[in-house]
Structure formats: C-alpha cells, structure tokens
C-alpha positions in Angstrom: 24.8 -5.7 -11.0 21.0 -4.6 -10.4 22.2 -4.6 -6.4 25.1 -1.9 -6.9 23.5 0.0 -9.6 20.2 0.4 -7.4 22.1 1.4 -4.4 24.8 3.8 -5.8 21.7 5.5 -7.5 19.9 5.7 -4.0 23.2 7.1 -2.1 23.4 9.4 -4.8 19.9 10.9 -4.6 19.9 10.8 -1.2 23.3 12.8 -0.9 21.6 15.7 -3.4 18.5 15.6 -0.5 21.8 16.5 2.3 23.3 19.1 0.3 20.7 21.0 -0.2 17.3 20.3 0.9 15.8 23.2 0.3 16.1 23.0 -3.6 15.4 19.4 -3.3 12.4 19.8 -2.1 11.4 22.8 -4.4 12.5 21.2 -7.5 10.4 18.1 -6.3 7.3 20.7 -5.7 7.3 22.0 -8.9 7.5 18.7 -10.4 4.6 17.5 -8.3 2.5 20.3 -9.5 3.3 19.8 -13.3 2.2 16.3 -12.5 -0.9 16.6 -11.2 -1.8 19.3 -13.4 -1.4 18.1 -16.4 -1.6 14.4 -15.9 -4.1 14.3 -12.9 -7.0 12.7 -15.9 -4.1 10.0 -16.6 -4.0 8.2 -13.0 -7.9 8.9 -12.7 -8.2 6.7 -15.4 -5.3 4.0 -14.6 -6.1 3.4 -11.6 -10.2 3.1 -12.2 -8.7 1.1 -15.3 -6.3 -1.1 -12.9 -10.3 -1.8 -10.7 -11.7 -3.4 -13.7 -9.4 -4.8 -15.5 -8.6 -6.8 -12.1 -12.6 -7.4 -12.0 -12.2 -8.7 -14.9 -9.9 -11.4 -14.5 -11.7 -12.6 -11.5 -14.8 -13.3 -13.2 -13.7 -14.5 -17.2 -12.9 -17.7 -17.8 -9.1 -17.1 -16.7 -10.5 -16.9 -13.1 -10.1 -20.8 -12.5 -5.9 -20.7 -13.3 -4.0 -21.2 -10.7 -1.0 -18.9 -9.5 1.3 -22.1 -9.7 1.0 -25.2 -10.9 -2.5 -26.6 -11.3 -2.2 -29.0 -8.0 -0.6 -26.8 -6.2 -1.8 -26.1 -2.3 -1.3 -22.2 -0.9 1.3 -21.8 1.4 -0.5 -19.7 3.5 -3.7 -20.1 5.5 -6.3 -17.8 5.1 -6.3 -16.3 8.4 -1.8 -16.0 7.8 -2.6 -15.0 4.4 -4.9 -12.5 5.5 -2.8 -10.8 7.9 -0.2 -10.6 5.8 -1.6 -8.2 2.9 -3.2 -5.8 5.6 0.1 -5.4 7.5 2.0 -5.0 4.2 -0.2 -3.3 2.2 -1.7 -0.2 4.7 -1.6 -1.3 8.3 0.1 1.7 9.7 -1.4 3.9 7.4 -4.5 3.3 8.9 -3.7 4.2 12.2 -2.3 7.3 11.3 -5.2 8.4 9.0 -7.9 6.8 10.7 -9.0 9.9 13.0 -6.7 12.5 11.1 -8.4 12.1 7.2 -11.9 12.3 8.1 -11.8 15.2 10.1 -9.8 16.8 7.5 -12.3 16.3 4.9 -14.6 17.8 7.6 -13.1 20.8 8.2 -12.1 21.1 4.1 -14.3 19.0 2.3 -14.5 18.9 -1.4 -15.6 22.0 -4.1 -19.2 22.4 -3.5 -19.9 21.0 0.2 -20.2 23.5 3.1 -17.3 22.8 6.1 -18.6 22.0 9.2 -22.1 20.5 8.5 -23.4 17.1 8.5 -23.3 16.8 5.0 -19.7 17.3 5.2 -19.3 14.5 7.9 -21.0 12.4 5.2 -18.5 13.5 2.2 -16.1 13.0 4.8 -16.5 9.5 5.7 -17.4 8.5 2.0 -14.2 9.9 0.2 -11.9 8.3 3.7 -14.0 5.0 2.2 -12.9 6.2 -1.5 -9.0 6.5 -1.1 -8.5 3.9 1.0 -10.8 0.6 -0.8 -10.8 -1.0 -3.8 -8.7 1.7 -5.9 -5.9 1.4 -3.7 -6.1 -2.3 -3.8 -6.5 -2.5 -7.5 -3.3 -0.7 -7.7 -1.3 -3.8 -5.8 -3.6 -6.3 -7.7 -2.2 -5.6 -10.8 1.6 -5.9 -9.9 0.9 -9.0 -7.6 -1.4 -11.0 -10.0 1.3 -10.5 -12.5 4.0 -11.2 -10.2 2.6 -14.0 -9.0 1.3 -15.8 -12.5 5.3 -15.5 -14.7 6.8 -16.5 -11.1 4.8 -19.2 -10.1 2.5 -20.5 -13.2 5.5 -20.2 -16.0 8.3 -20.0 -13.6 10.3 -16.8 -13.8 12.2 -14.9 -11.7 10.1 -12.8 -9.1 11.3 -9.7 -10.8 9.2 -7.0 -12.1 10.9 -7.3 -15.5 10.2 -11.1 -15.9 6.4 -9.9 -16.8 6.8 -8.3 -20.0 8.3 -11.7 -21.5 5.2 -11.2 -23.9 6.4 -8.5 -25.0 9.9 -8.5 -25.3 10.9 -11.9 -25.6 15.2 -12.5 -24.0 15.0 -8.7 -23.9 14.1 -9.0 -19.7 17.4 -10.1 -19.5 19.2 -7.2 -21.2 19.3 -3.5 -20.5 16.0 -2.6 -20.6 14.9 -5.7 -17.8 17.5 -4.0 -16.1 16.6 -0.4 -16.3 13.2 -2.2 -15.2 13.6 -3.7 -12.1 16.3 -0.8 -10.8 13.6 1.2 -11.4 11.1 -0.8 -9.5 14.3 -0.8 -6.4 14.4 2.9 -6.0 10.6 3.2 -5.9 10.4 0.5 -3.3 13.7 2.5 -1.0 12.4 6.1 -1.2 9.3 4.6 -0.5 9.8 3.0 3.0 13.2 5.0 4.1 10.3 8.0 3.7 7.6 6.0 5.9 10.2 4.9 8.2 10.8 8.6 8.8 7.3 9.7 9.2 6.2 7.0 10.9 8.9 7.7 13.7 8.0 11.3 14.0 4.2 9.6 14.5 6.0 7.5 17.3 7.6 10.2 18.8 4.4 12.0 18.5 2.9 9.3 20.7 5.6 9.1 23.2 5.5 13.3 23.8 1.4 12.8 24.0 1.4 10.1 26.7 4.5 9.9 28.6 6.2 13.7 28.0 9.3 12.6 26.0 10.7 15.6 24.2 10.4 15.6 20.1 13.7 16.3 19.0 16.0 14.4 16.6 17.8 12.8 19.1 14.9 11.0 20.3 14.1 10.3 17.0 17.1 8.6 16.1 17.0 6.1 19.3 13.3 5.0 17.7 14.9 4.4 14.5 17.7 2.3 15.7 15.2 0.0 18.1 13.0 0.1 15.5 16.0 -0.7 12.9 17.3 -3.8 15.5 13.6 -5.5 15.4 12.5 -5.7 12.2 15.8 -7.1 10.9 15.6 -9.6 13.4 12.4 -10.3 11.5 13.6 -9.7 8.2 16.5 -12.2 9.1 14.3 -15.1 10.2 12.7 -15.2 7.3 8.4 -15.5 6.3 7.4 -18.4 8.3 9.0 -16.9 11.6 8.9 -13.2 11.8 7.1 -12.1 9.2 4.4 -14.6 9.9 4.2 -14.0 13.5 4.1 -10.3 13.6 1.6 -10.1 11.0 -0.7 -12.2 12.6 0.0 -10.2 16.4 -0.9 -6.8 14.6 -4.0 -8.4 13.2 -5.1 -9.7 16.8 -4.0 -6.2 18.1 -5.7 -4.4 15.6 -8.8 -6.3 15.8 -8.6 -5.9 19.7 -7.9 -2.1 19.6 -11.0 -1.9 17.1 -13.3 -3.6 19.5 -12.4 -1.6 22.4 -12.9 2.0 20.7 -16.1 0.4 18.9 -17.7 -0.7 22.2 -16.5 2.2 24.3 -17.4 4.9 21.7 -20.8 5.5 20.5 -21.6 2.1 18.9 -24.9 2.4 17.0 -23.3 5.9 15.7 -21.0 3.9 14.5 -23.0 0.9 13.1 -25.4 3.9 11.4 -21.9 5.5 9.9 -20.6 2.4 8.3 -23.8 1.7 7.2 -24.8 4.6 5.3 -21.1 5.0 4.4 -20.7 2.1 2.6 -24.2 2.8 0.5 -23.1 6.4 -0.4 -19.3 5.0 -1.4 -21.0 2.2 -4.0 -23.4 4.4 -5.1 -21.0 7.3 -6.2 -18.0 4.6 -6.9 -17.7 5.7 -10.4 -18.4 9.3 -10.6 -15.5 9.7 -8.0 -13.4 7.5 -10.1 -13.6 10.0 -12.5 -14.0 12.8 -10.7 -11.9 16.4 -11.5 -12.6 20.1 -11.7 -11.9 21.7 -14.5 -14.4 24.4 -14.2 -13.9 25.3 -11.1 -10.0 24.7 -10.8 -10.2 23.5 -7.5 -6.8 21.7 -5.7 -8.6 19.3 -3.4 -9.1 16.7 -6.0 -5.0 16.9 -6.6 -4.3 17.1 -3.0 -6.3 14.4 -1.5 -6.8 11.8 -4.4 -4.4 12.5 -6.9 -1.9 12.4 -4.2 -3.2 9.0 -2.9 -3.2 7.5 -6.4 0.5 8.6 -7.2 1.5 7.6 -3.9 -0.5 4.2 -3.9 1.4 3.4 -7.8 4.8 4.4 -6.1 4.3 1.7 -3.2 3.0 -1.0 -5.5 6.4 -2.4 -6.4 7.1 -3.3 -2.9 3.7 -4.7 -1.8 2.8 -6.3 -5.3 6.0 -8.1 -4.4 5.3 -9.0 -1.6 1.5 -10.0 -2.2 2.8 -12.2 -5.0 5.3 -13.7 -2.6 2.4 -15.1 -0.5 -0.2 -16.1 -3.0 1.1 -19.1 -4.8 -1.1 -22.0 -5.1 -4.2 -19.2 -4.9 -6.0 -19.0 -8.1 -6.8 -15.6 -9.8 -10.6 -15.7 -8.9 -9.6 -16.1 -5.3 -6.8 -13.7 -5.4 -8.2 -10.7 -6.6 -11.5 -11.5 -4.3 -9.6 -11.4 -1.5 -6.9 -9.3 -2.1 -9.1 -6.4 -3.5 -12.6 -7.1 -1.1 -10.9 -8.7 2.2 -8.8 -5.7 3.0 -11.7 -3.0 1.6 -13.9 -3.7 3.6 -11.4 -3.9 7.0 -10.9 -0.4 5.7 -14.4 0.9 5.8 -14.9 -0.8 9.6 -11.6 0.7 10.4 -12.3 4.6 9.2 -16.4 3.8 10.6 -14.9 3.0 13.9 -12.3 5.7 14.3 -13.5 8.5 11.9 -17.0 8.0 13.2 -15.7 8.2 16.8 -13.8 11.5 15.7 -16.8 12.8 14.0 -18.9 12.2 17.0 -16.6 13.8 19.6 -15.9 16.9 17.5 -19.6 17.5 16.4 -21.8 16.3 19.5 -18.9 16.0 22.2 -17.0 19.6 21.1 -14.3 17.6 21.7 -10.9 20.0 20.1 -10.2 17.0 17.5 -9.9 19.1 14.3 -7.3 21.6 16.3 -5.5 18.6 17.1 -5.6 17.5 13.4 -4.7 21.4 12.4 -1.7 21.2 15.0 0.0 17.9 15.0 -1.6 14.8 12.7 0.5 12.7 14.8 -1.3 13.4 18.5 -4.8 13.2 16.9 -5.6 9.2 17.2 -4.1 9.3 21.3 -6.8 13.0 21.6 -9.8 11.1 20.4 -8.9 7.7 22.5 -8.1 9.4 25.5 -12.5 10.9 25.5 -13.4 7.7 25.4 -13.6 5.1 28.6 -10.2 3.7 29.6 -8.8 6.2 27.0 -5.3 6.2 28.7 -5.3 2.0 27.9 -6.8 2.6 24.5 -3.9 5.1 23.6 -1.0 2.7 24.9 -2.6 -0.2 22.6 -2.4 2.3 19.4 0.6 3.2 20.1 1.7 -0.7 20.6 0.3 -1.3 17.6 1.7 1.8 15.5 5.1 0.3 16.5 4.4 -3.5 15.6 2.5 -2.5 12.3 6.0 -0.4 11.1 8.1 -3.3 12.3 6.1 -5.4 9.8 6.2 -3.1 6.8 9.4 -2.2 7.3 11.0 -5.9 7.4 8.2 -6.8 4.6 10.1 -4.0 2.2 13.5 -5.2 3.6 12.7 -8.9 2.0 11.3 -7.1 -1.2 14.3 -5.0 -1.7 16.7 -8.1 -1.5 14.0 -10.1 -3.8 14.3 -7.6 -6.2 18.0 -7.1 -5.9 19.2 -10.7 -5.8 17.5 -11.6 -9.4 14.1 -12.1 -8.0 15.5 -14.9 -5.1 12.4 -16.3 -3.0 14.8 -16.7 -0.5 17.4 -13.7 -0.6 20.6 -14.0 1.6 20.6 -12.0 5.1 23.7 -10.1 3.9 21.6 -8.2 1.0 18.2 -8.0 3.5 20.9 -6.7 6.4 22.6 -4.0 4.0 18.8 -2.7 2.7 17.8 -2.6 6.1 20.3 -0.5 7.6 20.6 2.0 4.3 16.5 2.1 5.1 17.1 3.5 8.7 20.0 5.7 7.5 18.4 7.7 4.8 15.7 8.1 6.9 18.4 9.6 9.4 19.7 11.5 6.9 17.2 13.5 6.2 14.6 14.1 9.0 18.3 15.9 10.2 19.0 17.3 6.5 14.9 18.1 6.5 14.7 16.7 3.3 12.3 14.3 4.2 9.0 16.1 2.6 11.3 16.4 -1.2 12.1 12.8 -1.2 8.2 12.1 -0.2 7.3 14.0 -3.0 10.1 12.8 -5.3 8.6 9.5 -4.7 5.3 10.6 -5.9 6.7 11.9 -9.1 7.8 8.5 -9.9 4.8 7.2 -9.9 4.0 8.4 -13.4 6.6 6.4 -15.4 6.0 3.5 -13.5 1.8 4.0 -13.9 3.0 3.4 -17.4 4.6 0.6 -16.9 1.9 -1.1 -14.8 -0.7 -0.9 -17.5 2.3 -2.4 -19.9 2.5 -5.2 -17.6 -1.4 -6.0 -17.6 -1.0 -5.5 -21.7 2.0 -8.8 -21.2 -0.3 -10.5 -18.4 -3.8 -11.2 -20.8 -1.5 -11.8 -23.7 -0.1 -14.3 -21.9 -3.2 -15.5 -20.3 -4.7 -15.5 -24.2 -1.5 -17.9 -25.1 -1.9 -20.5 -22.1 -5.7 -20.5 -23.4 -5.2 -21.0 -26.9 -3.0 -24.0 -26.0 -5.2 -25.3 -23.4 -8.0 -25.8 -26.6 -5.0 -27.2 -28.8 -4.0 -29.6 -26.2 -7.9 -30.5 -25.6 -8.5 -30.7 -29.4 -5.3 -33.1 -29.8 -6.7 -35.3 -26.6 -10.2 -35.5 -28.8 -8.6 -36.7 -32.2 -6.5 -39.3 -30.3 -9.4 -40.5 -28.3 -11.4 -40.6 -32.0 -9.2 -42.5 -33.7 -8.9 -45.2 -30.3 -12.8 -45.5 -30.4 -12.3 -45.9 -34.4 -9.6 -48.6 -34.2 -11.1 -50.4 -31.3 
C-alpha cells in the first residue's frame, strides 16, 4: 500500500512539473521565499539543535548502548564503513562545489565583507567549511541514530514511522505511520530523480569541457540511461557487492584525485588555508549557527545557508536510511563520532585542497576561475585542474570520479526507496529496487525536457519544513526511549542486588 500510494503521488507531481513548468516552478518560488522568510530562524535553530542534541548523546551515559544487541559485532569495517557514509551522504556534492562555492563566496561574500579581498577568501573558505561539516552531518545523525537504535536495539521495521513508537504506541501502524513514511518516500524520489538530473548536466558539462561533445538533451539522455544500466546493476547485487565495492573505489579515487591536485597545486598554500580555516570555522561555529540579518535584510544568509539547511533536512530520509542501514553493532558514542567528525573533517581537506587551489589561481595566478563559476558551475572543477601540472589527467580523474560517486548515490537511494517501500525490508526484492530505479532516471528525463527541473529542486526544499518537524519529534521518541531502556536497566540491576542479598543471607 505505502509502495502504490508513494508512487502514484510521485507520477502525479511529476506530470503537473510536464504540463506546465513554468507555473511549477513559480508556485515553488514563491513558496521558497515564504519559507525562508518567515521560517529562516526555525532551521537555524533545528539544525544547530539537531548538533548538540547529537553531541549529547555521544558523551551522556547513553553513549555506551549499542545500535543492536549488546554482543553484537558491526557489519562493516571501518575503512567499508567509512566509505560508505561519504559516498552516500555528499560525495558528488563535493566535486561539484568544491572549486564552484568558494569562489562564489569570493566574488559575493556575506553582508559586511568587501568582494574581492583577502578577507573575503577567508569568509570564503570558512562558510564552504560551515555548510558543508558538522551541521550537515548532524542533520543525518539524527534520522540514522534513530533509525538505527528501534531497528536494530528494539527491533522494528527500518521505517521512518517505527520511531515515534514512544509516542504513539500501535498508531505507526495506522494512518498516520503511513502518511509518515510516504512522506519520508517522496522526499527521498524528488530528492535523487533532481540530483540525477543535475548531476548529468555536470557530466555533460565535463564531456563538452574535455572531449567537445555537444550539451544538448539528447546527449543528456544517453548519460542517464548508461548511468541508469550501472547503478542498478549495483542496486541489484545488493550491499556487500556493489554497494560495497564502489564505495570503497570512489574513496581510493577520491583520495588519489586529492593527492594529485594537493601536491601539484600550491601545497603549503594549502596546508596554511586548512589551517587557518579550520581555527576561524571553530572559533565562529556558533555565531554562524545563529547567524541572520534582520537589520540589514540581506538574502545571502537565505540563499547560501538556509538553502543548504532545507536542502540537507530534505536528503536526510534517504541517507539517515541508509547510514542506519550500515551502523548496526556500532554503539552511539562511536556513531555519532564518526558519522558527524570522520566525514567533517574530509570536508574541510576537500574544500582546503580545491577551494584553496581556486582561490590561489584566481587571486595570484589571474587565472578566469570566477567567470567560469559566473558562466557554467559545471566546467569550473575541469578550468582550475587543467592550470595545474598534468591538468588534462587531473580533469579525466574528476570526471571518473563525478560518474562513480553518482553511480553510488544513485543505487544507495535506489535501496532506500525499496527499504522504505517494502515495510522497512533490510533486504528489499529487485523488482521494487528495479521499478524505483528506472521511475528515478525517468523523472529526471521528464523534466530536464519539460525544464522543470529547478521547480521540483525547489519543491524539494519546501518539504523540508514539515519534515524539520518531524525530525525533532523523532529525537523527542528517541531520549524517551533511551530514558525507558535506562530506567529498566536500574530495575533489572536493583532486582539482581536483592536476589544476590537474600543468597548471601540464606547461605
């Protein structure tokens, strides 16, 4: 039932996105800016809230419970395990923003900072640290460490709804479960059917840039169908196979593209950058946690980090899932260390090695990097490779790794999507994963020709609101319950002491 419902509600959106895209996209505008306006304090403060709460957890005395039973071993080795939450969670984003954000910021930094100048490189660097470290990772925290605790320590079904059992009791399993979890489906498809599209006009982008393919739809829609065959042939084999193995080639690839443009670039810059970088992001964590501008009614705060937040909350249902998929046998201590800090801080060296390169050529080099960025987003990473030493090699690797890292996300929502629609199956049939896969590459079809893409990228972001909501409902249902399983543990402990009492008495 959750299956049909989800998908007729999908084709149905997505048919209003072909009909007329234009007003889709306008209605979806106007919505965004109502958002932001008047609700741009309520996701400052959710997602700074979703930071500590997770911080929390990870250092109280819940931090020794184990996602699964208390012998359980993880399933996953570190290295595996790893690999898996960067390729899900932000791989490709990465490589798209990596020279593109920074030099935006640059050009247009925030209310108060000159353009241009060095102290605009430094607010650069420090807010590309800001939207893309612990906030973001907070966000899939929460949804995965809940996940992950009902699923694998009290043994529910991997479905968003099984959570708020605290709460609402055999209620999961009615109407409101339902509406739940359906919710949680759409979110996850307009999610990655809107990647998928964007991340093939980045592809195309890199094909035109290095070998002179033409950027037209046709093209467009051969990438999407290659790209559609490979990760369901991922998707189909199932974690330990192609999952697995493609996560852990994008994290050699990624590490070995990282080297390359960190040794031929200018490497003590770049030490310096990360350096004074992370300093500046740790000492001003908090004041841009809560940072707006009421005064001055500035938009960058609503186009740069409200829009990351939102769209952060509205990806959180698919890699929360996943996350949690991968994480039993982990306990929370260790979870939201490495979950939160592991990923962080490949960030930071990530946007040090590639924003500091981009920095460097554009304000030393007068390299045109920030035309590029004004021009096409998607030809800026393959510009700023191509200054450096063996440029041309540096380029083909990104654009290798673009490719691999969208394979992996994409067949990583494919498994979500048939989690979530086969009533939270670990292992979900290859019919459900096939039929998600190709509605995925179809919508995104659909409407990079209909040109609706941008409306349902937005739409997405819209739903983040309701479902911020609902994410700080679940971590209301997740210490409740972590506040029951205590107050039993001292029963049980308390029981254990009077029966060992009354042994020494009798004895």
């Amino acid at each position: 039932m959750t299956f049909l419902i989800s998908l007729l509600i999908v084709l149905a959106i997505v048919s209003v996105g072909v009909i007329s895209p234009a007003l889709f996209s306008q209605a979806a505008s106007k919505i965004l800016t109502l958002t932001t306006t008047n609700f741009g304090w309520f996701y400052l403060i959710v997602t700074f809230g979703f930071l500590t709460f997770c911080l929390f957890l990870a250092f109280s005395k819940y931090g020794q419970i184990t996602l699964g039973e208390d012998d359980d071993e993880p399933e996953f080795s570190l290295p595996t395990w790893f690999a898996m939450l960067f390729s899900a969670g932000m791989g490709i984003g990465l490589v798209f923003w990596g020279v593109a954000e920074p030099i935006s910021h640059y050009f247009s930094p925030p209310a108060g900072v000159a353009g241009q100048t060095p102290e605009a490189a430094q607010t650069a660097m420090r807010f590309a640290f800001f939207h893309w470290g612990l906030h973001p990772w907070g966000i899939y925290a929460v949804i995965a460490l809940c996940l992950a605790y009902f699923q694998f320590r009290k043994g529910a079904k991997g479905l968003i709804s099984s959570t708020f059992f605290p709460l609402l009791g055999d209620r999961v399993n009615g109407p409101i479960g339902k509406g739940i979890d359906v919710f949680a489906i759409i979110a996850t498809a307009f999610g990655v059917a809107t990647s998928l599209g964007l991340g093939t006009l980045q592809i195309n982008g890199g094909l035109a840039h290095l070998f002179g393919l033409p950027s037209n739809p046709t093209v467009q829609i051969i990438i999407i169908a290659v790209i559609t065959v490979l990760y369901l042939l991922s998707s189909t084999s199932g974690l330990d196979k192609g999952i697995k193995i493609l996560s852990n080639i994008n994290l050699a690839l990624a590490f070995f593209l990282l080297l390359l443009t960190l040794f031929m670039g200018p490497t003590a810059f770049l030490f310096d950058t990360f350096t004074t970088t992370l300093g500046s992001y740790l000492n001003n964590l908090i004041s841009m946690s809560l940072r707006l501008t009421p005064f001055t009614q500035g938009t960058w705060v609503a186009n740069w980090t409200l829009f990351y937040w939102a769209w952060w909350i509205s990806w959180a249902p698919f890699v929360g899932t996943f996350i949690a998929r991968v994480s039993k046998g982990r306990t929370i201590k260790e979870f939201v260390i490495c979950v939160m800090l592991v990923p962080s801080l490949l960030s930071f060296i990530w946007f040090s090695v590639f924003g500091g390169t981009a920095l460097h050529l554009e304000m030393f080099d007068k390299a045109p990097i920030g035309s590029a960025v004004h021009q096409d987003i998607s030809t800026a990473l393959f510009l700023a490779l191509e200054q450096l030493p063996l440029g041309q090699i540096l380029s083909l690797v990104a654009l290798f790794l673009i490719i691999v890292f969208f394979i992996t996300s994409a067949d990583s929502a494919t498994f979500v999507l048939g989690m979530l629609s086969s009533e939270g199956n670990l292992h979900p049939t290859n019919r459900v994963k096939i039929t998600w896969g190709i509605l995925q590459s179809a919508t995104a079809v659909v409407l990079l020709l209909s040109g609706g893409l941008e409306g349902l990228q937005t739409a997405s972001i819209v739903a983040a609101l309701p479902f911020a909501i609902i994410m700080v409902l679940m971590c209301y249902s997740l210490l409740k319950a972590l506040g029951e399983e205590a107050r039993h543990e001292r029963k049980r402990r308390k029981e254990q002491q009077k029966k060992l009492e009354r042994l020494l008495k009798d004895v």
